[in-house]
DOKOL-593617 format. One line per field, with one value per residue: residue number from 0; residue in three letters; chain; x, z, y of N, C-alpha, C in turn. Coordinates in steps of 0.1 Angstrom, whole numbers. Example, Ala and Ser with C-alpha at 12.3 -4.5 7.8 and 13.67 -1.06 7.14 Angstrom:
// residues 2
i	0; 1 $
aa	ala; ser $
ch	A; A $
n.c1	132; 128 $
n.c3	78; 71 $
n.c2	-57; -22 $
ca.c1	123; 137 $
ca.c3	78; 71 $
ca.c2	-45; -11 $
c.c1	132; 129 $
c.c3	78; 79 $
c.c2	-33; 0 $
// end
This chain:
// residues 50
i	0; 1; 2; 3; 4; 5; 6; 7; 8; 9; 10; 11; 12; 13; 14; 15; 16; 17; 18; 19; 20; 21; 22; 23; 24; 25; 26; 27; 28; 29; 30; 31; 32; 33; 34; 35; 36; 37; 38; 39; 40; 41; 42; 43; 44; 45; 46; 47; 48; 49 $
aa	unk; unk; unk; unk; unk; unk; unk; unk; unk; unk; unk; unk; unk; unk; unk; unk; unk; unk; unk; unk; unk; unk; unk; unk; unk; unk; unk; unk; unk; unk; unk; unk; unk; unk; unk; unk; unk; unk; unk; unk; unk; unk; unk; unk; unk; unk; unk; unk; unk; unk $
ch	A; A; A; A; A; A; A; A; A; A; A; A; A; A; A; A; A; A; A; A; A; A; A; A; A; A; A; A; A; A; A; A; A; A; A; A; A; A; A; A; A; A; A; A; A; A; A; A; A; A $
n.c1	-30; -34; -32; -5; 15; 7; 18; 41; 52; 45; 70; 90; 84; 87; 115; 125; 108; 106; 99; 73; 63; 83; 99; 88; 67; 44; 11; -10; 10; 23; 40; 26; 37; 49; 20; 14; 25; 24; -5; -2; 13; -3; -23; -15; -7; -37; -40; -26; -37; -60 $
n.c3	153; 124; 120; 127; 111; 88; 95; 98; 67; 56; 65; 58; 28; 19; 25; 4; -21; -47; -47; -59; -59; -46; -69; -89; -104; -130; -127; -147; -165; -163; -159; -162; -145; -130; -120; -107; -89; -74; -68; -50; -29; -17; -6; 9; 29; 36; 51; 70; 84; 95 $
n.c2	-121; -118; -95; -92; -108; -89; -68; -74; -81; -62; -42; -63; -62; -30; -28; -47; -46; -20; 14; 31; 57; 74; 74; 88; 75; 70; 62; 64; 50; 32; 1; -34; -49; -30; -21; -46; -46; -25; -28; -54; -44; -21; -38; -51; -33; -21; -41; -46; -22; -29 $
ca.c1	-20; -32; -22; 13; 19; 7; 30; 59; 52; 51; 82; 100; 82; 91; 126; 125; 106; 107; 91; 77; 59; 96; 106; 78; 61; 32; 8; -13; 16; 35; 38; 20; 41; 46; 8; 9; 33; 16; -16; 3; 20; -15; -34; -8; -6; -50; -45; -19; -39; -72 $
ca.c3	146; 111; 121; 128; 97; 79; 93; 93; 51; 50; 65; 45; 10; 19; 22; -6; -33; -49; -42; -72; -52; -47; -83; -97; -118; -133; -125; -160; -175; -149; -172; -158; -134; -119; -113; -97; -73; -68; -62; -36; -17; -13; -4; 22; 36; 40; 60; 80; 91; 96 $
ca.c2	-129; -118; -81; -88; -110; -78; -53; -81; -81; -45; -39; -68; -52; -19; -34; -56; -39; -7; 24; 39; 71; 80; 77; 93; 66; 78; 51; 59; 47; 21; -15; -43; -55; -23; -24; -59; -45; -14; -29; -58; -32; -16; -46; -54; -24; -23; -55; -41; -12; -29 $
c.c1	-20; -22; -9; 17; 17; 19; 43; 61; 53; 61; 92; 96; 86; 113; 130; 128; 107; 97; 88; 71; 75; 102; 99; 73; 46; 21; -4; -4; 27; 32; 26; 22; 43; 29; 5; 17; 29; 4; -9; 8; 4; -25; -26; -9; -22; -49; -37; -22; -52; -71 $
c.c3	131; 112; 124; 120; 89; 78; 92; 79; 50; 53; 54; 32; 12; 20; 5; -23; -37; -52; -51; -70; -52; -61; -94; -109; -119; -135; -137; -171; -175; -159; -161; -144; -123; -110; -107; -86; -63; -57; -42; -24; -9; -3; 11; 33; 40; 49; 71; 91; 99; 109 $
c.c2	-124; -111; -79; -95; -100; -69; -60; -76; -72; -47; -49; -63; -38; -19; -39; -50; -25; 6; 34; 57; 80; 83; 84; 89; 72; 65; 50; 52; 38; 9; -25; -48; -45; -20; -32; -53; -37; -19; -42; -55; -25; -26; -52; -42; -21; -32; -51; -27; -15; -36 $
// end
């Protein structure tokens, strides 16, 4: 059950939010918020593979 709330939320954030690997944000230098997103994206994506 977790595991398929995970990969649901991925796919809707991969939807949703924006993809800063693509845009080439430089993540020494990403603002704040792009770090909360960063890291959310990450932390979802960990749960989704575990």
């Amino acid at each position: 059950m977790k595991k398929k709330f995970f990969k649901f939320l991925s796919k809707v954030n991969s939807k949703l939010l924006p993809s800063f690997t693509k845009k080439g944000v430089d993540l020494s230098k990403a603002s704040k918020l792009q770090m909360a997103i960063f890291a959310y994206k990450l932390w979802v994506t960990k749960n989704a593979l575990d």
